[in-house]
FIKOL-595966 format. One record per residue (C-alpha): residue number from 0; x, y, z. Coordinates in Angstrom, 2 decimals, decimal comma, padded with zeros to 5 digits. Layout:
% residues N
k / xx / yy / zz
NUM / X / Y / Z
...
***
This chain:
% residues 407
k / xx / yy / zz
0 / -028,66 / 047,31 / -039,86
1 / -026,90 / 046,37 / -043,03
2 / -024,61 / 043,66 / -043,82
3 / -021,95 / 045,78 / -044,26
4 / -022,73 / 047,08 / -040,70
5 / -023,31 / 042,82 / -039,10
6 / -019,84 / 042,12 / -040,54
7 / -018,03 / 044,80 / -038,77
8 / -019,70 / 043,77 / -035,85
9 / -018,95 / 040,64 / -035,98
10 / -015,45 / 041,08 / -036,94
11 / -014,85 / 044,04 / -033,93
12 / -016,21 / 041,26 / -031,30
13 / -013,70 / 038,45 / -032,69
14 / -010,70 / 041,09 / -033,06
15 / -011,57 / 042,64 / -029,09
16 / -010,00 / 039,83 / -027,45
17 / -007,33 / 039,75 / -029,66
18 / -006,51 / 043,34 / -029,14
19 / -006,80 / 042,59 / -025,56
20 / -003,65 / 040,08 / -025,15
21 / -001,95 / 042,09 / -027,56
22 / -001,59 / 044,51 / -025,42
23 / -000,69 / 042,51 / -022,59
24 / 001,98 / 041,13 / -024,94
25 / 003,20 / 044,44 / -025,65
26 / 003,47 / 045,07 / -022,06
27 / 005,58 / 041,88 / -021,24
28 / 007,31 / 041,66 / -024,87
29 / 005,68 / 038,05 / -024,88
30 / 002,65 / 035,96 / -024,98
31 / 002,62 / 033,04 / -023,13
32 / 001,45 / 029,64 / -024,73
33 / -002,34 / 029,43 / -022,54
34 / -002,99 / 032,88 / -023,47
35 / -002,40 / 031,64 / -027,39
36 / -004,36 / 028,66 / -026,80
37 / -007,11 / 030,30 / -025,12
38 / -007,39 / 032,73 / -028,52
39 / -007,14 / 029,98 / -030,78
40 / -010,12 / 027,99 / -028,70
41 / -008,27 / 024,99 / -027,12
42 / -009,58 / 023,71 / -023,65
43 / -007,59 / 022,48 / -021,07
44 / -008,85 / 019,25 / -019,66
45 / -010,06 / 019,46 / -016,16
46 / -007,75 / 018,63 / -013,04
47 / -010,43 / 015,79 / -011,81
48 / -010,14 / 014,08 / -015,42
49 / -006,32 / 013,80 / -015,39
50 / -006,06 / 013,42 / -012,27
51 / -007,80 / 010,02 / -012,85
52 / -006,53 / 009,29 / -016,00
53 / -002,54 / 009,19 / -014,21
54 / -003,63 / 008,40 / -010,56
55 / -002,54 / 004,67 / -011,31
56 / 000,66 / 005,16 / -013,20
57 / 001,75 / 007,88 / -010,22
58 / 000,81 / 005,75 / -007,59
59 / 002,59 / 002,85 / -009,10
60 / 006,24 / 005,58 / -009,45
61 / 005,75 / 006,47 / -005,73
62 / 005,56 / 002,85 / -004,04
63 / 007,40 / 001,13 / -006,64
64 / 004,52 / -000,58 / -008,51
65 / 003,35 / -001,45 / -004,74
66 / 006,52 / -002,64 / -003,26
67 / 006,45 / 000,04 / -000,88
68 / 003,93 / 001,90 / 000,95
69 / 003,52 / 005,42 / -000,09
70 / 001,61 / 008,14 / 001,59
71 / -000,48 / 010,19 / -000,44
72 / 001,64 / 013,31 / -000,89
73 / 004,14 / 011,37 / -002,30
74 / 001,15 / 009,98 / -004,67
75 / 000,09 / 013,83 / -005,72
76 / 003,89 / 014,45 / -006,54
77 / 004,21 / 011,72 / -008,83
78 / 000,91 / 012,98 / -010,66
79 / 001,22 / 016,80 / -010,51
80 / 003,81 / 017,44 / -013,39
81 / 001,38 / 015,55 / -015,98
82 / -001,76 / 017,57 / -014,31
83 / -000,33 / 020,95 / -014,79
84 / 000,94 / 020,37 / -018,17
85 / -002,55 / 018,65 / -019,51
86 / -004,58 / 021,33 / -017,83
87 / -002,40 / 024,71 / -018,68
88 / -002,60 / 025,34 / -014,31
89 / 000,20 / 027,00 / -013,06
90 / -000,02 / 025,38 / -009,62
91 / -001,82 / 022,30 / -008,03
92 / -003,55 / 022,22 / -004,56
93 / -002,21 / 019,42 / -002,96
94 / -005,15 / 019,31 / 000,07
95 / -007,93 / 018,98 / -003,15
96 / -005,60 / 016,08 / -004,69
97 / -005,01 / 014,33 / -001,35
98 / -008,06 / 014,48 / 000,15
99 / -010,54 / 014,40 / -002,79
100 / -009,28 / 013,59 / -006,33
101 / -006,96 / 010,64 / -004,12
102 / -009,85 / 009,58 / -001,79
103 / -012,38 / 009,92 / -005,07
104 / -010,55 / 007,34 / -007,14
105 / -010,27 / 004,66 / -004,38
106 / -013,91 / 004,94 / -003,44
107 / -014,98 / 004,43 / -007,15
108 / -011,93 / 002,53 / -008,82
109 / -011,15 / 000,62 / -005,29
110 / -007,90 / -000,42 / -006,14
111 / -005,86 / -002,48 / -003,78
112 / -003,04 / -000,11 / -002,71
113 / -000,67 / 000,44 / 000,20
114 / -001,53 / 004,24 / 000,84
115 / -000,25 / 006,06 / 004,23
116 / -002,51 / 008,57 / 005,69
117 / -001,78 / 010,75 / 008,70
118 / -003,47 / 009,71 / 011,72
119 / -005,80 / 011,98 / 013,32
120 / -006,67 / 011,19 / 016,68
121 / -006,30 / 008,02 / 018,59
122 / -008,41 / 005,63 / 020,59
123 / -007,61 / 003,95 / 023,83
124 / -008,44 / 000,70 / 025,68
125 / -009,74 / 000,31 / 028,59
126 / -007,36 / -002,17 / 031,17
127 / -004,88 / -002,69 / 028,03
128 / -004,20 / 000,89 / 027,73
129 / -003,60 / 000,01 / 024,23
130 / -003,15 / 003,31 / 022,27
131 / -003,94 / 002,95 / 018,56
132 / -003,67 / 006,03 / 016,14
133 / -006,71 / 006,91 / 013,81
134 / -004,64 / 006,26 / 010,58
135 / -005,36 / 004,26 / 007,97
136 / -002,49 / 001,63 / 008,67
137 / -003,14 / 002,03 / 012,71
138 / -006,58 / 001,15 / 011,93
139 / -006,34 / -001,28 / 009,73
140 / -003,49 / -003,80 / 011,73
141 / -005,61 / -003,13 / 015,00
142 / -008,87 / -004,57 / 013,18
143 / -006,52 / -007,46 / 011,98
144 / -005,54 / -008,34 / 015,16
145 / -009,25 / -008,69 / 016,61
146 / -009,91 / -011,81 / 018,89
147 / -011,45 / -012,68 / 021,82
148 / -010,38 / -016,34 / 022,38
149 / -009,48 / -017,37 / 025,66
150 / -006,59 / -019,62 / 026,04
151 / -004,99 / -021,83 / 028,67
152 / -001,47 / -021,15 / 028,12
153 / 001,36 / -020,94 / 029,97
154 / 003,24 / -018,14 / 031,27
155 / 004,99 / -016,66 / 028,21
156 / 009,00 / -016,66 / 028,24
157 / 009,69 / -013,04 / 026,91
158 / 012,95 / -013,45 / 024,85
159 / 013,93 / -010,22 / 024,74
160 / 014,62 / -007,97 / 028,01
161 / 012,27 / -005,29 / 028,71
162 / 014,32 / -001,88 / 028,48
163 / 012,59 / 001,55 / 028,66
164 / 014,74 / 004,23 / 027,04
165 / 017,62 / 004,25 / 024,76
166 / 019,69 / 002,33 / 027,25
167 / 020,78 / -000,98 / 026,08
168 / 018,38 / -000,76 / 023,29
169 / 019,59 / 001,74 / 020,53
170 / 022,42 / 004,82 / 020,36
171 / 020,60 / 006,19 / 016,57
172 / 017,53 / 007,78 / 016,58
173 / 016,04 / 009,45 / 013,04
174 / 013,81 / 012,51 / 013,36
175 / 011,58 / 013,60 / 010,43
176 / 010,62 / 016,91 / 010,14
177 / 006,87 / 015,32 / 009,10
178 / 004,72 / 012,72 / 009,77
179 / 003,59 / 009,77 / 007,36
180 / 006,93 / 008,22 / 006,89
181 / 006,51 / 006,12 / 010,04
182 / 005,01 / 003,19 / 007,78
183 / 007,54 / 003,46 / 005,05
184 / 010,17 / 003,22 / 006,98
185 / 009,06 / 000,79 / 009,11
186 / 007,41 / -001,47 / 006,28
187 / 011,23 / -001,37 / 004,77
188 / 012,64 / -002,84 / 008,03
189 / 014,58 / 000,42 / 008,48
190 / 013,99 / 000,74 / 012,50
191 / 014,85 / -002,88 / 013,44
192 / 017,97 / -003,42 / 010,64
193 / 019,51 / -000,51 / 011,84
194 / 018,33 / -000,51 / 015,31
195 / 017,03 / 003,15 / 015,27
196 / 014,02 / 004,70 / 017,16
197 / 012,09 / 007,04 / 014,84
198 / 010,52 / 010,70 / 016,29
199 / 008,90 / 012,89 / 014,04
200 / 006,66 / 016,05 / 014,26
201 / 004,49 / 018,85 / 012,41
202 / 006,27 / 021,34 / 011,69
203 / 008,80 / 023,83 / 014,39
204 / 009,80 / 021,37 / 017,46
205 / 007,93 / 022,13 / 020,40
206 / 009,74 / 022,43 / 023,82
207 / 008,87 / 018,44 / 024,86
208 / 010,72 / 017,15 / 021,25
209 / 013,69 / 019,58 / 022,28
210 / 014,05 / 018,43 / 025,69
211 / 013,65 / 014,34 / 025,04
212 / 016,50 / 015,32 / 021,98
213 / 018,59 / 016,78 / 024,59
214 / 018,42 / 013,58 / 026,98
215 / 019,09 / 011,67 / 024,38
216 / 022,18 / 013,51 / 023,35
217 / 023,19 / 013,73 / 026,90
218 / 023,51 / 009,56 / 026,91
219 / 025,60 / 010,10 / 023,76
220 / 022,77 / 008,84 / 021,40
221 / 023,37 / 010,57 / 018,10
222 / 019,82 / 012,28 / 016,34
223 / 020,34 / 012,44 / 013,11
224 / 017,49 / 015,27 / 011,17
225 / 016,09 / 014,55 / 008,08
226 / 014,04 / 017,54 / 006,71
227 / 012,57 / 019,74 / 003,45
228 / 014,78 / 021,73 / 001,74
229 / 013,34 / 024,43 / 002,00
230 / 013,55 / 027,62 / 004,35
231 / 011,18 / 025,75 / 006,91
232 / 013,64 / 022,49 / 006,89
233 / 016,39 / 025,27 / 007,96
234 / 014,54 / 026,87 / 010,94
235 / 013,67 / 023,51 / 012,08
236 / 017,42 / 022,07 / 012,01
237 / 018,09 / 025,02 / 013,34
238 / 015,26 / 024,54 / 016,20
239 / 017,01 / 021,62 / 017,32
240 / 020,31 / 022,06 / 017,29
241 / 019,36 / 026,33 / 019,36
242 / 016,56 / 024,31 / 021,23
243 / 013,26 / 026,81 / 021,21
244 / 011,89 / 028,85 / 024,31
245 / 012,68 / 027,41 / 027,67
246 / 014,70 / 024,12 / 026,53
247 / 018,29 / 023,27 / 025,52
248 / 019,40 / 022,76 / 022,38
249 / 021,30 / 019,82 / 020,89
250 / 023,97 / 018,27 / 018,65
251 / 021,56 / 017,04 / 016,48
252 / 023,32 / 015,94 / 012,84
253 / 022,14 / 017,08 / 009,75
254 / 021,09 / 013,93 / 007,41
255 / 019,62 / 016,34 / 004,47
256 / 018,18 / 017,35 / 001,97
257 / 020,79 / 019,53 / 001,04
258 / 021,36 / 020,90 / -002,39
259 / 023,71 / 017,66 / -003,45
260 / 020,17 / 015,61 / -002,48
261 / 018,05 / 017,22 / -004,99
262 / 020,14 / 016,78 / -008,14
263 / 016,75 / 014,33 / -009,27
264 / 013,86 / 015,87 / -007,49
265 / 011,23 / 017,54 / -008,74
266 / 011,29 / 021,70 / -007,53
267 / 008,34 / 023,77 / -006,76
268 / 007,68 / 027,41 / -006,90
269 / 007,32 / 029,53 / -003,32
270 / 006,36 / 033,20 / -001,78
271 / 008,27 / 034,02 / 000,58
272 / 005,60 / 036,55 / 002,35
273 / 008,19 / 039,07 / 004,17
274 / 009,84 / 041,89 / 003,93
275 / 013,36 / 040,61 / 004,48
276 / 015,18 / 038,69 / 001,78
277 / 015,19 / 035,00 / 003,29
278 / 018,20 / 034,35 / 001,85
279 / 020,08 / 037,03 / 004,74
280 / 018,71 / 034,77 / 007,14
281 / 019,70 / 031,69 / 005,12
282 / 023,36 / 032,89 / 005,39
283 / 023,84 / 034,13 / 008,63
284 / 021,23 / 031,70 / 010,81
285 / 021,05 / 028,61 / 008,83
286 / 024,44 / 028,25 / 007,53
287 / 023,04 / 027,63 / 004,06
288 / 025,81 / 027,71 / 001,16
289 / 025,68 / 030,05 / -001,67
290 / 024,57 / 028,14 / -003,84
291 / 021,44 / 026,62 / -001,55
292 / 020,26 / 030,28 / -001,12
293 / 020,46 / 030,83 / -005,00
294 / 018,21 / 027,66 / -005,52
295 / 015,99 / 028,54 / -002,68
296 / 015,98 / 032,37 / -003,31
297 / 014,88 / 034,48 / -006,89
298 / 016,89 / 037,57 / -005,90
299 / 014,87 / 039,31 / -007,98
300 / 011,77 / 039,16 / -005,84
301 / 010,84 / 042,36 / -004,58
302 / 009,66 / 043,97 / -001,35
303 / 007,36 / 041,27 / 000,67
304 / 007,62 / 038,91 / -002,51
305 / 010,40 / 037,05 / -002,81
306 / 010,58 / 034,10 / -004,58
307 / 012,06 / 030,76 / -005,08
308 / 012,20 / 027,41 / -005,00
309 / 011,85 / 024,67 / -002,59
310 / 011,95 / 020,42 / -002,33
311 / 009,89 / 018,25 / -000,53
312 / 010,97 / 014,85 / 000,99
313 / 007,30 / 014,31 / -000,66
314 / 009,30 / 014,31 / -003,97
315 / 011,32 / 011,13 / -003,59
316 / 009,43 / 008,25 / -004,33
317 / 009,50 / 005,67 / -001,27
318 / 012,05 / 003,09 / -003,51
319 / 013,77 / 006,69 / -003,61
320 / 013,83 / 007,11 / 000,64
321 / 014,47 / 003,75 / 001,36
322 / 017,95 / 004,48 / -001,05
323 / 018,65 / 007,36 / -000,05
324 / 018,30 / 006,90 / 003,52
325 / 020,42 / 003,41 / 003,63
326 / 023,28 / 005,12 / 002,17
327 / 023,14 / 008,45 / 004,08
328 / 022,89 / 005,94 / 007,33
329 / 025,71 / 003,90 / 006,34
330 / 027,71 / 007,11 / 005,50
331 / 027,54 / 007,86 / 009,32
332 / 028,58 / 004,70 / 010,39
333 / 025,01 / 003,57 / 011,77
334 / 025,17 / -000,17 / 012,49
335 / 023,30 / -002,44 / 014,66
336 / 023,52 / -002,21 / 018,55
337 / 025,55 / -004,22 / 021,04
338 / 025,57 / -003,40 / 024,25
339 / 029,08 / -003,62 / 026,52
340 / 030,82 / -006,77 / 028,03
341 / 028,72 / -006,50 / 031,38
342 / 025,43 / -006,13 / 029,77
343 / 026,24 / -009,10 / 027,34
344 / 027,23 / -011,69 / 030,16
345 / 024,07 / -010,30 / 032,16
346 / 022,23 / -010,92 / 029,55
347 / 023,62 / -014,40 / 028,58
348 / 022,66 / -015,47 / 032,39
349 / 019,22 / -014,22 / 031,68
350 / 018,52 / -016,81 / 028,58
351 / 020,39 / -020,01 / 030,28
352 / 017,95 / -019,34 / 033,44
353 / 014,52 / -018,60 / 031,36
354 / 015,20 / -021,83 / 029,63
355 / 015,52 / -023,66 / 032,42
356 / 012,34 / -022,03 / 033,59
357 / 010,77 / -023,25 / 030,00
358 / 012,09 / -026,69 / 030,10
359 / 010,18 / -026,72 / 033,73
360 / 007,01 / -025,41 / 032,78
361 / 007,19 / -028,07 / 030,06
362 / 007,32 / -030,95 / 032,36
363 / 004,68 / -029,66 / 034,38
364 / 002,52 / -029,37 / 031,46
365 / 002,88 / -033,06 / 030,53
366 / 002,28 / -034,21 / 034,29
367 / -000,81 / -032,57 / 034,70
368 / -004,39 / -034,21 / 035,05
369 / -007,79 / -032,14 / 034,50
370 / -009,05 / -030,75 / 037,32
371 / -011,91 / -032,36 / 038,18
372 / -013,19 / -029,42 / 040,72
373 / -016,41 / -027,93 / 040,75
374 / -016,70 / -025,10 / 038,81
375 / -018,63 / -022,66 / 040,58
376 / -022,04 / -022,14 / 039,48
377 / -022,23 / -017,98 / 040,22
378 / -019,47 / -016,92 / 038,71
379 / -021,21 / -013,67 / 037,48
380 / -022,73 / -013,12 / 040,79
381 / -019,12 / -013,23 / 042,77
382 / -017,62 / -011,19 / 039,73
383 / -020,37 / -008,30 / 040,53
384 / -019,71 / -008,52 / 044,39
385 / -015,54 / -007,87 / 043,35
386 / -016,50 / -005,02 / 040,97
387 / -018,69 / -003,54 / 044,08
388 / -015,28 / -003,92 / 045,95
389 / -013,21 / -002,47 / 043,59
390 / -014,80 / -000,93 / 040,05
391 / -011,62 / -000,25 / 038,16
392 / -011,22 / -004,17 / 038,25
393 / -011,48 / -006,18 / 034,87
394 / -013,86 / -008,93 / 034,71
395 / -010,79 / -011,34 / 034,22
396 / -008,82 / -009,12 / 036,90
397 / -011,67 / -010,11 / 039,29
398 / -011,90 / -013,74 / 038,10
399 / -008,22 / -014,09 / 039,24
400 / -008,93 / -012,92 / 042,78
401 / -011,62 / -015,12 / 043,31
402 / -009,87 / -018,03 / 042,51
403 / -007,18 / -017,00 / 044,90
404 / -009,68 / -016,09 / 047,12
405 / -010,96 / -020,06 / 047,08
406 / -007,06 / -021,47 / 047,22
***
């Protein structure tokens, strides 16, 4: 082969590319800026290496340089705009950031952060019953409180009255649409300043949600919804308030988001995979506004393609939430709970007579000698013969008896 012949060769292989997105141009009157880059030789950086190089300065915008707790979601919306623009991607999967670019950087930068992750599963004491979720936080507080001192103490004045139910407790209850927000709100002080019982679930109420929403309601406690806005926020406000197969529905109050709640928030691209146009049932089911169902729907999209966009209560930072929520709260007239005149003096009668009780068991206290009894020497052998009397006895269950037993 010549060099005439090499040259041509050479110059057909660097040109067939070229030819190649010109084409593509032609057919879409444009080239887009990562098809140019890609033909002048630039490479992206990889998701993993930005993803590390902003994980800090996105953590820090979601909890408010650690103020707050933030869960990771929150964390991979913070980062994501920088990713996708560094790397050329068009989209970001938010399982691989949450669960291994997230959980990657901790295990090798360990940093000392306030991160929310979902529970999954829960484990159970035996005799306590105490229930603890298998979420970081759960986890984390039930290690913390760990003991197994033994004290001589005595019986414990309980200040506040044990209630079961909304009654004489709370009238406001705010349900999320998601879970993970537990901790944030909580760590803020929301449930106790405001006196409001948080519910949440995943995803479309099921039947038990609707029906404990419906006694609630039915006591004239007020549920206020906080969801997505997005089509899935709408069916689940809608959920609620319709009830779903076999329970009632409610008068449940939407808190948002609603257009006027996104006016800062970062938007993401969805497929709407069906062959209606969601914003029909947008109109007529969800009560959506015109201009909601233009943000949320492309009308454009075509036949089982529709497109849009959507907003995540993800995209609000937790400094964000906590802002948000306050005002949206105090909007509605949510305020801390007193209970009616009969409650109050029942109540009152309650303290005067467990302090009396306390001011009692503190003079016993100082007028008491050791008991010089015997301790009996086969403790473990009468705590055996108990259990063989009744197995679902504790060991300090069966201690008790005994000493009745010998009194």
């Amino acid at each position: 082969m010549s060099l005439a012949d090499d040259i041509s060769s050479a110059v057909k292989g660097t040109t067939k590319s070229w030819k190649a997105e010109k084409r593509k141009a032609d057919r879409n009157d444009r080239i887009s800026s990562s098809q140019y880059d890609k033909l002048r030789g630039y490479r992206n950086e990889s998701i993993r290496d930005v993803a590390f190089d902003v994980m800090e300065a996105a953590y820090n915008m979601a909890s408010s340089n650690g103020e707050y707790y933030a869960n990771a979601r929150q964390i991979m919306y913070a980062a994501r705009p920088e990713i996708l623009r560094r790397t050329g991607k068009a989209e970001l999967d938010d399982v691989y950031f949450t669960q291994t670019l997230l959980k990657d950087y901790i295990e090798e930068r360990d940093p000392d952060w306030k991160i929310v992750w979902d529970a999954r599963g829960h484990i159970i004491e035996p005799h306590t019953n105490t229930k603890i979720g298998l979420g970081g936080i759960e986890v984390d507080r039930y290690i913390m409180k760990w003991h197994s001192r033994i004290n001589i103490e005595p019986p414990a004045i309980e200040v506040m009255i044990k209630t079961n139910g909304p009654g004489n407790r709370y009238n406001n209850v705010l349900f999320v649409e998601k879970e993970g927000f537990t901790e944030i709100l909580t760590h803020a002080g929301i449930p106790e300043r405001y006196d409001l019982a948080l519910m949440s679930t995943k995803g479309i109420p099921v039947k038990a949600a609707c029906d404990l929403i419906y006694a609630m309601s039915e006591t004239d406690v007020r549920v206020f919804v906080l969801h997505d806005f997005d089509l899935s926020g709408f069916k689940i406000l809608r959920s609620l308030k319709e009830g779903v197969r076999l329970s009632c529905g409610s008068d449940v109050i939407d808190l948002g988001l609603r257009i006027a709640d996104i006016k800062d928030l970062t938007a993401e691209p969805v497929v709407y995979k069906q062959q209606m146009d969601p914003g029909i049932y947008l109109k007529y089911d969800y009560d959506a506004t015109p201009e909601e169902i233009k943000f949320l729907v492309d009308t454009r999209g075509g036949y089982y393609s529709h497109r849009g966009q959507r907003v995540e209560i993800n995209a609000m930072t937790s400094e964000q939430l906590i802002t948000w929520l306050e005002g949206k709260l105090e909007e509605n007239g949510v305020e801390k709970f007193i209970p009616d005149e009969d409650a109050l003096i029942l109540g009152y009668r309650r303290a005067k007579y467990l302090g009396l009780v306390e001011k009692k068991i503190k003079e016993i206290e100082e007028s008491m000698v050791e008991d010089d009894e015997e301790i009996s020497e086969n403790l473990t052998e009468l705590i055996e013969d108990k259990f063989k009397e009744h197995p679902s006895l504790s060991w300090d269950e069966a201690l008790w008896q005994i000493v009745k037993d010998q009194h």
